[in-house]
N, CA, C and O atoms as a Maestro MAE file, in Angstrom:
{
 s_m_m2io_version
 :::
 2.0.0
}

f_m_ct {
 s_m_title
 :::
 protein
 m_atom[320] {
  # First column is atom index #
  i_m_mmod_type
  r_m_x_coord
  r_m_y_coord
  r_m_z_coord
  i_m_residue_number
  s_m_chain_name
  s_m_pdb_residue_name
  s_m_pdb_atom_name
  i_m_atomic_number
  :::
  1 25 36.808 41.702 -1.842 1 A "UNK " " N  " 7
  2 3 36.694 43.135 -1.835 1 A "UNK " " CA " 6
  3 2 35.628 43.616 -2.818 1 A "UNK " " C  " 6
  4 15 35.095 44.707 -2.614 1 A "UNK " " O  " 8
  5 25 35.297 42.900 -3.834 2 A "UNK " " N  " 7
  6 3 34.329 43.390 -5.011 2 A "UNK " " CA " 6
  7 2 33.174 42.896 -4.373 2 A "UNK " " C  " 6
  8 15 32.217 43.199 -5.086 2 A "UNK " " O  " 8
  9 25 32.764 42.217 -3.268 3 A "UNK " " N  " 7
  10 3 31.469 42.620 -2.630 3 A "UNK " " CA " 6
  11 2 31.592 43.175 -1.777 3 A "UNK " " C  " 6
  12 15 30.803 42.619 -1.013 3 A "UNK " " O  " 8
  13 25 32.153 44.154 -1.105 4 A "UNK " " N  " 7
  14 3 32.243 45.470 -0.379 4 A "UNK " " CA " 6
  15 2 32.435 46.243 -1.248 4 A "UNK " " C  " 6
  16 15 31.944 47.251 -0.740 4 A "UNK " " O  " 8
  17 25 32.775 46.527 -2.164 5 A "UNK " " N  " 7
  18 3 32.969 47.606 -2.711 5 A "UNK " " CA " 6
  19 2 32.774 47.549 -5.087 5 A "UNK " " C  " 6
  20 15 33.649 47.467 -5.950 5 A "UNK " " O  " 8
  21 25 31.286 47.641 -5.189 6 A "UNK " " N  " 7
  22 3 30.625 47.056 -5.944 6 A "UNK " " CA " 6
  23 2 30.780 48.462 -7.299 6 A "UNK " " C  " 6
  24 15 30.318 48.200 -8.410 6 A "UNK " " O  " 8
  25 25 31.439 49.862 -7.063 7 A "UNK " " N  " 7
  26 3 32.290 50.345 -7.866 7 A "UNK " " CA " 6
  27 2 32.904 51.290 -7.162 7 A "UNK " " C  " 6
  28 15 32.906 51.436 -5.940 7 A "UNK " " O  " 8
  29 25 33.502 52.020 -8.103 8 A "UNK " " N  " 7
  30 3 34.513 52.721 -7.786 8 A "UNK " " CA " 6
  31 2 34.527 54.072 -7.704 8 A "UNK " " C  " 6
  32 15 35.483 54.757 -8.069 8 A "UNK " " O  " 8
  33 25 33.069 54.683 -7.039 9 A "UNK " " N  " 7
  34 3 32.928 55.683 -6.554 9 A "UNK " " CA " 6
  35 2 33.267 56.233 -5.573 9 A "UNK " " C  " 6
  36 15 32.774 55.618 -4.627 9 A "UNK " " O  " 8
  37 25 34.056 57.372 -5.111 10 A "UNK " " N  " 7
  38 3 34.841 57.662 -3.710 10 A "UNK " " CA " 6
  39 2 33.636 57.767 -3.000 10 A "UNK " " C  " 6
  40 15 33.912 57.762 -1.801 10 A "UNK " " O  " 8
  41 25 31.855 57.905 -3.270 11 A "UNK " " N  " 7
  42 3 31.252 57.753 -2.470 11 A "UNK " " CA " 6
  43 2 30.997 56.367 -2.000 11 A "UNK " " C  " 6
  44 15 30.613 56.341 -0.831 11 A "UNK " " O  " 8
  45 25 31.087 55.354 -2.502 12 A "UNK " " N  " 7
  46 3 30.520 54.315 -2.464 12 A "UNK " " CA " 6
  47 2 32.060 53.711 -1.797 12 A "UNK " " C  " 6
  48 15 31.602 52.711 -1.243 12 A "UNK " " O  " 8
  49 25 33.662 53.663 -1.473 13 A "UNK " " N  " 7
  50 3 34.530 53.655 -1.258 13 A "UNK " " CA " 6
  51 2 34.175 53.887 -0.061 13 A "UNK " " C  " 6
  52 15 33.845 52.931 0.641 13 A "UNK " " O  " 8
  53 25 34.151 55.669 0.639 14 A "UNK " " N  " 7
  54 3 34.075 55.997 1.666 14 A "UNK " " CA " 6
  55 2 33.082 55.444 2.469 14 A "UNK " " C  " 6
  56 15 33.363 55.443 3.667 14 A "UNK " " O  " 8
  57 25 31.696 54.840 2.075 15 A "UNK " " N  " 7
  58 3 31.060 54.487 2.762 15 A "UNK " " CA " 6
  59 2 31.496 52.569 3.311 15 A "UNK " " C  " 6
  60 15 30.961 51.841 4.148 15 A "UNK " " O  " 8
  61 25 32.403 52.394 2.584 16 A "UNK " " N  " 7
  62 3 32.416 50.639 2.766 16 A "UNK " " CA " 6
  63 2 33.287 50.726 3.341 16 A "UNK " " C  " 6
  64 15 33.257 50.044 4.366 16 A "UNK " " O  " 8
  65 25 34.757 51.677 3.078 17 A "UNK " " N  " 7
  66 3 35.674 51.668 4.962 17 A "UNK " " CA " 6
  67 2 35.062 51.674 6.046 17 A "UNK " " C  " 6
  68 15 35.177 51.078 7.117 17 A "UNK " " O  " 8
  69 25 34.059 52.807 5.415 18 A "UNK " " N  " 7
  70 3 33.411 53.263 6.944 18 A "UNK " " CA " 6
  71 2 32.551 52.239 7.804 18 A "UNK " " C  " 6
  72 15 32.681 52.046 9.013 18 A "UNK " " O  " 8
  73 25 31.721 51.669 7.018 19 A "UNK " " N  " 7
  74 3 31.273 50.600 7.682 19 A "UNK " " CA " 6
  75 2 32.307 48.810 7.512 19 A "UNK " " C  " 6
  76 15 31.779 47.880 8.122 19 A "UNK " " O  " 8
  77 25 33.311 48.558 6.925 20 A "UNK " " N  " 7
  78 3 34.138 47.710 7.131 20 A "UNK " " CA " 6
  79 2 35.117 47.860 8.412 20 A "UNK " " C  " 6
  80 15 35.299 47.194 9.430 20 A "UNK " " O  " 8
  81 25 35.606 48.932 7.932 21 A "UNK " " N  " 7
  82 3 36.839 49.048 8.896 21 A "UNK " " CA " 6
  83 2 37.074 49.696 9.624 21 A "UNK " " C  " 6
  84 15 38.141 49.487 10.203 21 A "UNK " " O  " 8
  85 25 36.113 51.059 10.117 22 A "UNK " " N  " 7
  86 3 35.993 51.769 11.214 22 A "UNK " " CA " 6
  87 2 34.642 51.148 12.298 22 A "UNK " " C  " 6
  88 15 34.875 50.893 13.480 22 A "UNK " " O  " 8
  89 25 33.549 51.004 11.814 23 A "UNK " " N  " 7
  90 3 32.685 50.221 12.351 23 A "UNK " " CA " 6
  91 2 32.818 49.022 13.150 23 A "UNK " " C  " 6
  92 15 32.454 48.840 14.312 23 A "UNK " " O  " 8
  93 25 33.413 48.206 12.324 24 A "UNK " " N  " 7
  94 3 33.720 46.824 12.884 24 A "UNK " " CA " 6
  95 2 35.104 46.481 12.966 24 A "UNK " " C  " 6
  96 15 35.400 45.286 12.989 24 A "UNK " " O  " 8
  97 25 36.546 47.893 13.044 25 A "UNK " " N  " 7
  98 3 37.462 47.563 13.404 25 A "UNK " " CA " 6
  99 2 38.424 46.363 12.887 25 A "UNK " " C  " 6
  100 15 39.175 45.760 13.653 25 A "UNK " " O  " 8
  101 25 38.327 46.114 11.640 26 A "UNK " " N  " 7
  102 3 38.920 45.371 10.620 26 A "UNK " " CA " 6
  103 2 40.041 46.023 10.301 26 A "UNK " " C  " 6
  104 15 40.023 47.098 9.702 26 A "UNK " " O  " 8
  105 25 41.236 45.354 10.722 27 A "UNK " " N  " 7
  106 3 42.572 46.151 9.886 27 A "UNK " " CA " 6
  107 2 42.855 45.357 8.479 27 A "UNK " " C  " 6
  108 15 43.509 45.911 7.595 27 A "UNK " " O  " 8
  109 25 42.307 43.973 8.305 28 A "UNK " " N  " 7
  110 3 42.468 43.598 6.750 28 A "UNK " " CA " 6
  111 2 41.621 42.937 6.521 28 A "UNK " " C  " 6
  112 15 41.190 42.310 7.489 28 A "UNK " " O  " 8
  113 25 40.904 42.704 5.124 29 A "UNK " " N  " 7
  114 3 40.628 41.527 4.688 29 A "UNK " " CA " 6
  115 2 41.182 40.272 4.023 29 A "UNK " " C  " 6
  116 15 41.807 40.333 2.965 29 A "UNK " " O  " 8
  117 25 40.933 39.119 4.679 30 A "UNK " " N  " 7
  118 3 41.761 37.782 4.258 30 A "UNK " " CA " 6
  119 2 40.905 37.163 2.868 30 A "UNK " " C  " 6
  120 15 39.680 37.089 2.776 30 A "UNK " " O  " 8
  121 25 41.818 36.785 1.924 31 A "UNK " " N  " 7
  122 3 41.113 35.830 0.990 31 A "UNK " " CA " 6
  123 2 41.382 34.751 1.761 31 A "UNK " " C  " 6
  124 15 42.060 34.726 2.788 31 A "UNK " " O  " 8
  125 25 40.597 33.505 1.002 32 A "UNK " " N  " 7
  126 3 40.294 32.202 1.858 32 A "UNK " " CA " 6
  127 2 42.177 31.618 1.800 32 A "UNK " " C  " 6
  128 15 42.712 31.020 2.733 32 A "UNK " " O  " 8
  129 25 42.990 32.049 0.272 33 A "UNK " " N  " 7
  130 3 44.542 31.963 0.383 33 A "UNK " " CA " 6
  131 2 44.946 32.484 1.535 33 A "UNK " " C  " 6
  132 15 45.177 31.808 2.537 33 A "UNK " " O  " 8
  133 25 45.058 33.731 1.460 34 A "UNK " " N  " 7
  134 3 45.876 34.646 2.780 34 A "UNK " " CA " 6
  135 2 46.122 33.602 4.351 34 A "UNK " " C  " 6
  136 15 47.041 33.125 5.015 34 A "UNK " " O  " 8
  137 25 44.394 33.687 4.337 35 A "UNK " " N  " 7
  138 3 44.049 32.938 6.071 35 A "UNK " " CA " 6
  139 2 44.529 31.349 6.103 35 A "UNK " " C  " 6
  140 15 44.787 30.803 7.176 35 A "UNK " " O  " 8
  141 25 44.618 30.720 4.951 36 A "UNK " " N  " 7
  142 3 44.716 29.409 5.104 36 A "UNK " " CA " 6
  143 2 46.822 29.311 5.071 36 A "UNK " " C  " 6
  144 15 47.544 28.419 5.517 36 A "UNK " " O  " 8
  145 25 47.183 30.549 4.397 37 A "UNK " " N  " 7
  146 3 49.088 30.478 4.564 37 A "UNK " " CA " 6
  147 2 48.727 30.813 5.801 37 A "UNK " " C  " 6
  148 15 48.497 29.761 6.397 37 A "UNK " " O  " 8
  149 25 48.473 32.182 6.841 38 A "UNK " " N  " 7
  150 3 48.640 32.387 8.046 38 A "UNK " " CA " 6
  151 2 48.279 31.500 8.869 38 A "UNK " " C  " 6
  152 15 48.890 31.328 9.923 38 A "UNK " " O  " 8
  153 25 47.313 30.849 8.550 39 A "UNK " " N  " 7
  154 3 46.948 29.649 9.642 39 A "UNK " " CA " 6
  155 2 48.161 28.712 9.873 39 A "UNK " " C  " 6
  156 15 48.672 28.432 10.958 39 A "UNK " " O  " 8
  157 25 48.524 28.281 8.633 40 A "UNK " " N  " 7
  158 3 49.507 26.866 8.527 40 A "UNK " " CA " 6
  159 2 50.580 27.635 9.148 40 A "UNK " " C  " 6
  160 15 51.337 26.920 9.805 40 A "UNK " " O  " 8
  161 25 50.888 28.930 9.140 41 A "UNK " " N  " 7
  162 3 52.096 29.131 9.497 41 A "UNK " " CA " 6
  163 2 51.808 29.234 10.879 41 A "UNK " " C  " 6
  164 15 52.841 28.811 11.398 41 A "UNK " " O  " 8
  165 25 50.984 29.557 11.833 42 A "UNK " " N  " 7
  166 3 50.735 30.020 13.444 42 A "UNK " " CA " 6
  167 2 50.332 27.972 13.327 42 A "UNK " " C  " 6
  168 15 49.652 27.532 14.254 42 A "UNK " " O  " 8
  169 25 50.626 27.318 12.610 43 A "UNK " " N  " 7
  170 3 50.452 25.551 13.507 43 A "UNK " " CA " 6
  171 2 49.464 25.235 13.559 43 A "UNK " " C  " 6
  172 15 49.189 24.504 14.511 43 A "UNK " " O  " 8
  173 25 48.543 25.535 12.742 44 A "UNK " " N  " 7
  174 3 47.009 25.253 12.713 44 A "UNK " " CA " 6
  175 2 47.522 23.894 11.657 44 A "UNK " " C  " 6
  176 15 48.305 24.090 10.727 44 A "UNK " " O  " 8
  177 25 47.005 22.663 11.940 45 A "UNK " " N  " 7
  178 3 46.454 21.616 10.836 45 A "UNK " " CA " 6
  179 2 46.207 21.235 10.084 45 A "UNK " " C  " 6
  180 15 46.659 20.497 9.209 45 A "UNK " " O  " 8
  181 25 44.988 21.954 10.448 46 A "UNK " " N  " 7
  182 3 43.492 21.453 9.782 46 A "UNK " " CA " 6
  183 2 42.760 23.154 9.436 46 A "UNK " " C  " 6
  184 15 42.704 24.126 10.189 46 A "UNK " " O  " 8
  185 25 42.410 23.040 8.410 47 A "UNK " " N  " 7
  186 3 41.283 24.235 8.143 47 A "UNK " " CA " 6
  187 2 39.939 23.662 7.154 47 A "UNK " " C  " 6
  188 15 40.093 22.915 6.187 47 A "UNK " " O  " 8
  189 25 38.652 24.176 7.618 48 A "UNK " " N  " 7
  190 3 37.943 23.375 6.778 48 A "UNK " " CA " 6
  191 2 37.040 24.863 6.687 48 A "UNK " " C  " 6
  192 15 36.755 25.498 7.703 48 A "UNK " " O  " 8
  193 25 36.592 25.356 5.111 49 A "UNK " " N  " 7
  194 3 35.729 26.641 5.020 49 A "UNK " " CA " 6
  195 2 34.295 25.996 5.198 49 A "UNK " " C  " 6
  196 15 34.054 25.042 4.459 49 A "UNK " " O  " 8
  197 25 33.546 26.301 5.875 50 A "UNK " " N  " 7
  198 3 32.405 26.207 6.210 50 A "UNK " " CA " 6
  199 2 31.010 27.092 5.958 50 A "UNK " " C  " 6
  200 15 31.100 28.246 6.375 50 A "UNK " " O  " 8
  201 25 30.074 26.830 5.505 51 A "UNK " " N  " 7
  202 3 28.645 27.768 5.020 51 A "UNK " " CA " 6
  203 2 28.362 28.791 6.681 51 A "UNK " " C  " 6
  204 15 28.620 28.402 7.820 51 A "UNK " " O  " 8
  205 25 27.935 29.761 6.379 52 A "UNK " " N  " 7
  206 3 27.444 30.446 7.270 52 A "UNK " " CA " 6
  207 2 26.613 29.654 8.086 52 A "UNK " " C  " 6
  208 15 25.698 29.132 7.449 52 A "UNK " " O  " 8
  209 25 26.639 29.335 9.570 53 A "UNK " " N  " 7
  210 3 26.063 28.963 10.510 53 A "UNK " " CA " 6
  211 2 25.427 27.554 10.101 53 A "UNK " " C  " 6
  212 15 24.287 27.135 9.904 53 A "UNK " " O  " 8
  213 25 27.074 26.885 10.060 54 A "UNK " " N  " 7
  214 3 27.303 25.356 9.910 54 A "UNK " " CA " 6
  215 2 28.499 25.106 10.567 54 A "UNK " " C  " 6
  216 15 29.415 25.894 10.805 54 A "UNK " " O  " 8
  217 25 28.397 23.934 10.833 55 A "UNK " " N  " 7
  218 3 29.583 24.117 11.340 55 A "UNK " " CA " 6
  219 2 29.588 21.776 11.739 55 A "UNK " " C  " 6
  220 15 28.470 21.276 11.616 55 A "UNK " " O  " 8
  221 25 30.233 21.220 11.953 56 A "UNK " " N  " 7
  222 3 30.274 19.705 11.997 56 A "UNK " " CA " 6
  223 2 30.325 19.445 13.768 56 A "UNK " " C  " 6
  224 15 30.106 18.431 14.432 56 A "UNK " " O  " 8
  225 25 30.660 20.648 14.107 57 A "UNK " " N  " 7
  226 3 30.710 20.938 15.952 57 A "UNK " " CA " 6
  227 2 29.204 21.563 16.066 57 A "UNK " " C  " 6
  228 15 29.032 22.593 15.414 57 A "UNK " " O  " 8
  229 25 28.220 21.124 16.728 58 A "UNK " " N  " 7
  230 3 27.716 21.094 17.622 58 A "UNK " " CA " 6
  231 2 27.024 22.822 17.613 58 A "UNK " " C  " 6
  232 15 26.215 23.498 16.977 58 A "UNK " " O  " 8
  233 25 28.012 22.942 18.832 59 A "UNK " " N  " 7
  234 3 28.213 23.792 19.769 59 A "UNK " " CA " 6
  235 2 29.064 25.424 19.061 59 A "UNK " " C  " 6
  236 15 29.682 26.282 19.689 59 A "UNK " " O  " 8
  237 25 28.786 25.352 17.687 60 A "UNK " " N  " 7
  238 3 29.450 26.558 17.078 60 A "UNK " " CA " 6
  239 2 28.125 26.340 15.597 60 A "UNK " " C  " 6
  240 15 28.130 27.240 14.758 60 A "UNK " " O  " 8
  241 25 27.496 25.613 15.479 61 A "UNK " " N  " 7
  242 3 26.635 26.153 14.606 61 A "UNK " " CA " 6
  243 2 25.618 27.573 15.312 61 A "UNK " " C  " 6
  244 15 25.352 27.966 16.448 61 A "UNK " " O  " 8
  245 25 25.322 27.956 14.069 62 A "UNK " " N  " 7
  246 3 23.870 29.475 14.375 62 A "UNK " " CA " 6
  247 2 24.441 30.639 15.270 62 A "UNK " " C  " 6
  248 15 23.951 31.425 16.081 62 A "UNK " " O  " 8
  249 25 25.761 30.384 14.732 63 A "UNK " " N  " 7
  250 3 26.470 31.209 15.955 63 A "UNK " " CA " 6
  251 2 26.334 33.050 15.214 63 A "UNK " " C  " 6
  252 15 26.242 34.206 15.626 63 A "UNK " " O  " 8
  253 25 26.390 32.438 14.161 64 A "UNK " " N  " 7
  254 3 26.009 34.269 13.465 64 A "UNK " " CA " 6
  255 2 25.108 34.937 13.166 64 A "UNK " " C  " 6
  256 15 24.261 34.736 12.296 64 A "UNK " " O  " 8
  257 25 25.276 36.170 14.185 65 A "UNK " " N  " 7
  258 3 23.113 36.760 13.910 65 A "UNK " " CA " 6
  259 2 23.292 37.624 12.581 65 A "UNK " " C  " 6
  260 15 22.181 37.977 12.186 65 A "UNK " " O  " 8
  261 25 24.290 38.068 11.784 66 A "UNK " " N  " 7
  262 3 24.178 38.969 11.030 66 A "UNK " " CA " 6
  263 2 24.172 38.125 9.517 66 A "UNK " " C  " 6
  264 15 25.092 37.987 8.711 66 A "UNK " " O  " 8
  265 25 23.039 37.723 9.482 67 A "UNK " " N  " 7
  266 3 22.511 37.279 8.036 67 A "UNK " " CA " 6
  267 2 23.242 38.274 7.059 67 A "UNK " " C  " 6
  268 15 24.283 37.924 6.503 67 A "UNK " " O  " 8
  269 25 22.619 39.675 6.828 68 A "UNK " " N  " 7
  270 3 23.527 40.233 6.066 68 A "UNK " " CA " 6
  271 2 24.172 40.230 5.499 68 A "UNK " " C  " 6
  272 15 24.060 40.526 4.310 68 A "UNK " " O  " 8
  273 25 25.679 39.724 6.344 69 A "UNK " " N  " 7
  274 3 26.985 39.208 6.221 69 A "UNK " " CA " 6
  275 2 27.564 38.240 5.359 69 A "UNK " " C  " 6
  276 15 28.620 38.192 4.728 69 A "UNK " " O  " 8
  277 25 26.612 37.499 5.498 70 A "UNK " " N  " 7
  278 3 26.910 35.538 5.326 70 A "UNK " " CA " 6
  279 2 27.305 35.929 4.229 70 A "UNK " " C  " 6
  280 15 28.373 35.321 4.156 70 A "UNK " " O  " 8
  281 25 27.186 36.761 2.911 71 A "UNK " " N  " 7
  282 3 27.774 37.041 1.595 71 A "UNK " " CA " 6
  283 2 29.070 38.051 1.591 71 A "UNK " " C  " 6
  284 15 29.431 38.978 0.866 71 A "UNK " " O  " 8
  285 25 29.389 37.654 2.316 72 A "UNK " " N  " 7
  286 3 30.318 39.115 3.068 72 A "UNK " " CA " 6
  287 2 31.656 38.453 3.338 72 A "UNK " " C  " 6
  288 15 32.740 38.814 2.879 72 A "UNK " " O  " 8
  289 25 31.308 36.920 4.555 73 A "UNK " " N  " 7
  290 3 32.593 36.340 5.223 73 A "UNK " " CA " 6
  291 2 32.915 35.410 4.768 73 A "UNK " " C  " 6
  292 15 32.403 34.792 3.835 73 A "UNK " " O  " 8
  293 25 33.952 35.150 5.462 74 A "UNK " " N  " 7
  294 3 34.304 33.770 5.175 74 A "UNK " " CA " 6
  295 2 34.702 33.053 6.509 74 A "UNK " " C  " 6
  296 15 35.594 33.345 7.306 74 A "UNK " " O  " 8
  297 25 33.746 31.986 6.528 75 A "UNK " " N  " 7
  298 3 33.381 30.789 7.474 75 A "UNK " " CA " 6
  299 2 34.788 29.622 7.441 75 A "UNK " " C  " 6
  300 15 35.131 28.874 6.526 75 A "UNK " " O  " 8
  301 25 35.330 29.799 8.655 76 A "UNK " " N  " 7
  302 3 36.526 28.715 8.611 76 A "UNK " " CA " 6
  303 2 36.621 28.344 9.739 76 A "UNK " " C  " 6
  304 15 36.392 29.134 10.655 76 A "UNK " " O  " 8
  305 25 37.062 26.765 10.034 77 A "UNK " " N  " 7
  306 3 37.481 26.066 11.396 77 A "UNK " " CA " 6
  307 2 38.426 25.578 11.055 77 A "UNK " " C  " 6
  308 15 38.589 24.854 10.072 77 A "UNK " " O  " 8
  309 25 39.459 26.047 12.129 78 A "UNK " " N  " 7
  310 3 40.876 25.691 12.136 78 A "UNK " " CA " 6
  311 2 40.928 24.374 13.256 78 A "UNK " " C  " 6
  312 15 40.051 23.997 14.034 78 A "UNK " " O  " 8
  313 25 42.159 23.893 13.043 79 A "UNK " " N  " 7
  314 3 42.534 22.827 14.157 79 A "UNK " " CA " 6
  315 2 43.991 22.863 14.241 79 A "UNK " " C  " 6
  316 15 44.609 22.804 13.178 79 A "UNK " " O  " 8
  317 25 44.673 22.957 15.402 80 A "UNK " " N  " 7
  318 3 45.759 23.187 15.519 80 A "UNK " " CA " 6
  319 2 46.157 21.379 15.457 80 A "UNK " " C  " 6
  320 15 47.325 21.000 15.549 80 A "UNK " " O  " 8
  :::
 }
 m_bond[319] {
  # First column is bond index #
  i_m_from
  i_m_to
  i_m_order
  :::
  1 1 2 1
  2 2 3 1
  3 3 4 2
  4 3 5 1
  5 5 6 1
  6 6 7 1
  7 7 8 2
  8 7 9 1
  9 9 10 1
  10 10 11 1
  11 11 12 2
  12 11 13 1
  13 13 14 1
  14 14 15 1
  15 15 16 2
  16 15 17 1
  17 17 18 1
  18 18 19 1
  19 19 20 2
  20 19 21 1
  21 21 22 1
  22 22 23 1
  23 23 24 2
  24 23 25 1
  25 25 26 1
  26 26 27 1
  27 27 28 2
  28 27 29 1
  29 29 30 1
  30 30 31 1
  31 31 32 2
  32 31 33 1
  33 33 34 1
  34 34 35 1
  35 35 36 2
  36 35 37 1
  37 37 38 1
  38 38 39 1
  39 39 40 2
  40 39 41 1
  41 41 42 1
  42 42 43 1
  43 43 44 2
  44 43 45 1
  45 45 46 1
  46 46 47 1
  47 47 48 2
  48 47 49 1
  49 49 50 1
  50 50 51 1
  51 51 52 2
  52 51 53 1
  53 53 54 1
  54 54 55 1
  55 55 56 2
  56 55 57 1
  57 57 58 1
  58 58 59 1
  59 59 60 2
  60 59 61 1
  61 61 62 1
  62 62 63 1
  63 63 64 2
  64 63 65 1
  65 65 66 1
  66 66 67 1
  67 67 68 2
  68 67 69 1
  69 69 70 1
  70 70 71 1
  71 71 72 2
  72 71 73 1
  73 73 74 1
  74 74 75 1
  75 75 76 2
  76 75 77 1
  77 77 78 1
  78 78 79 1
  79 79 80 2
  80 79 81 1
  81 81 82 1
  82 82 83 1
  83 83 84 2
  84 83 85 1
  85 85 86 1
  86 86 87 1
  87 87 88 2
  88 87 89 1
  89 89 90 1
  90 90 91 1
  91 91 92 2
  92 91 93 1
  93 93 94 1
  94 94 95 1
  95 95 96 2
  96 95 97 1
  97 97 98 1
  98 98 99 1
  99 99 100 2
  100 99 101 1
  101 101 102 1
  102 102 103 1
  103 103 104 2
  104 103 105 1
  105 105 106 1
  106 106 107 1
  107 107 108 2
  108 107 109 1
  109 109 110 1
  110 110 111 1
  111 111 112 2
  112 111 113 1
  113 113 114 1
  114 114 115 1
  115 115 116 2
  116 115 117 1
  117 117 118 1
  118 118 119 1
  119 119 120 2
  120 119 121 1
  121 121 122 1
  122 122 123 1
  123 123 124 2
  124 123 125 1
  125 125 126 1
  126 126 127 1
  127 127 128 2
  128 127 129 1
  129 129 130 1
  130 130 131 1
  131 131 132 2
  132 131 133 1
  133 133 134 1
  134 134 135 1
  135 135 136 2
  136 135 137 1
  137 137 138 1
  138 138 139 1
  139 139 140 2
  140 139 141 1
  141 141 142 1
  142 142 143 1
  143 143 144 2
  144 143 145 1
  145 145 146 1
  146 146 147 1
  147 147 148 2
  148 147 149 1
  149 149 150 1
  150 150 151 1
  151 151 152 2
  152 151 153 1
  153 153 154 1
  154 154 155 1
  155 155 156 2
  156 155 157 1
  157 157 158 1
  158 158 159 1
  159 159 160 2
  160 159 161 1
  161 161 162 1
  162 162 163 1
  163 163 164 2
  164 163 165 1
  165 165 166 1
  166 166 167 1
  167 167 168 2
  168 167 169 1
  169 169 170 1
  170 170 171 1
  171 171 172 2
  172 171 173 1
  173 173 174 1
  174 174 175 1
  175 175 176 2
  176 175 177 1
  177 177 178 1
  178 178 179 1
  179 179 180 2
  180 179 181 1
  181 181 182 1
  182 182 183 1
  183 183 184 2
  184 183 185 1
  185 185 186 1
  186 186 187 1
  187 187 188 2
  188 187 189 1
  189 189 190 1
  190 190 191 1
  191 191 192 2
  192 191 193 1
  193 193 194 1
  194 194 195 1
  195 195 196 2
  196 195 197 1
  197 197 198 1
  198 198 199 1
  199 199 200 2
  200 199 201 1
  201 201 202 1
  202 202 203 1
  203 203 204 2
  204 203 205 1
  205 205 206 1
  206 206 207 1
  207 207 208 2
  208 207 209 1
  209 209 210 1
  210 210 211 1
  211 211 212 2
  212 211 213 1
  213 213 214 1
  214 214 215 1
  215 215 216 2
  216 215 217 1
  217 217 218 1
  218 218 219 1
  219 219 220 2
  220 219 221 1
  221 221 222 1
  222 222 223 1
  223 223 224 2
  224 223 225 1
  225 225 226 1
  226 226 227 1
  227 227 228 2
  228 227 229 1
  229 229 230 1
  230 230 231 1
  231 231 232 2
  232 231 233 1
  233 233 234 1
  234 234 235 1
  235 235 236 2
  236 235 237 1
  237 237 238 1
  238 238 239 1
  239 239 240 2
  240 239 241 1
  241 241 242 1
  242 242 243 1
  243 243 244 2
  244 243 245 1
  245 245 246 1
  246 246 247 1
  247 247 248 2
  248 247 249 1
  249 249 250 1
  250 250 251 1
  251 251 252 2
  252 251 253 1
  253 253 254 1
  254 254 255 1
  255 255 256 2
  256 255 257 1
  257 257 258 1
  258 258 259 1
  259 259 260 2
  260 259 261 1
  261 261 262 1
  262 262 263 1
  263 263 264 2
  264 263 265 1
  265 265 266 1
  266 266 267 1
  267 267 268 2
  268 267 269 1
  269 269 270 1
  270 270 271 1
  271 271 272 2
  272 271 273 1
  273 273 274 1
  274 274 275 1
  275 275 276 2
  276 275 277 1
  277 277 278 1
  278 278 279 1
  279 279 280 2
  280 279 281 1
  281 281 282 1
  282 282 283 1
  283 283 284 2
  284 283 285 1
  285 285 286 1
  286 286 287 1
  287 287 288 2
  288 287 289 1
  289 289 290 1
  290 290 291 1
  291 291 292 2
  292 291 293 1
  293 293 294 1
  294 294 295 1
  295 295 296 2
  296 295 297 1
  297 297 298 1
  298 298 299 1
  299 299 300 2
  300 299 301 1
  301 301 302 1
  302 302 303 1
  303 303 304 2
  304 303 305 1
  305 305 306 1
  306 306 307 1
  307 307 308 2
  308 307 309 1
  309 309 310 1
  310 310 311 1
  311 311 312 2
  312 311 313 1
  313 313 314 1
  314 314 315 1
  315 315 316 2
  316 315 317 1
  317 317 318 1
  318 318 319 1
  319 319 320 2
  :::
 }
}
């Protein structure tokens, strides 16, 4: 959240919902904890965090056009 939202100005607030979670329709953000309990609990495996547009498959690297971002997400492959 402290790189979306870099202080604590209601301008600088309102603008990072706005483009987090109305824009791109995000109802939460996961720490790499959060997603890795929800995973194990929905029977996922395996989780491995991965660099932006890497990936050990093939066929799922360069998959993300929004450079931007890459400081933003977090890159994970699950395996059930």
């Amino acid at each position: 959240m402290k790189r979306h939202f870099s202080t604590s100005a209601f301008s600088e607030l309102a603008k990072g919902i706005e483009d987090a979670y109305r824009h791109y329709e995000h109802v939460h953000f996961y720490s790499r904890e959060e997603l890795e309990l929800v995973a194990r609990h929905l029977g996922f495996s395996r989780m491995q965090f991965v660099a932006c547009r890497r990936s050990e498959h093939e066929a799922l690297r360069n998959l993300e056009t929004r450079a931007q971002q890459q400081d933003l997400n977090i890159y994970a492959e699950l395996t059930k």
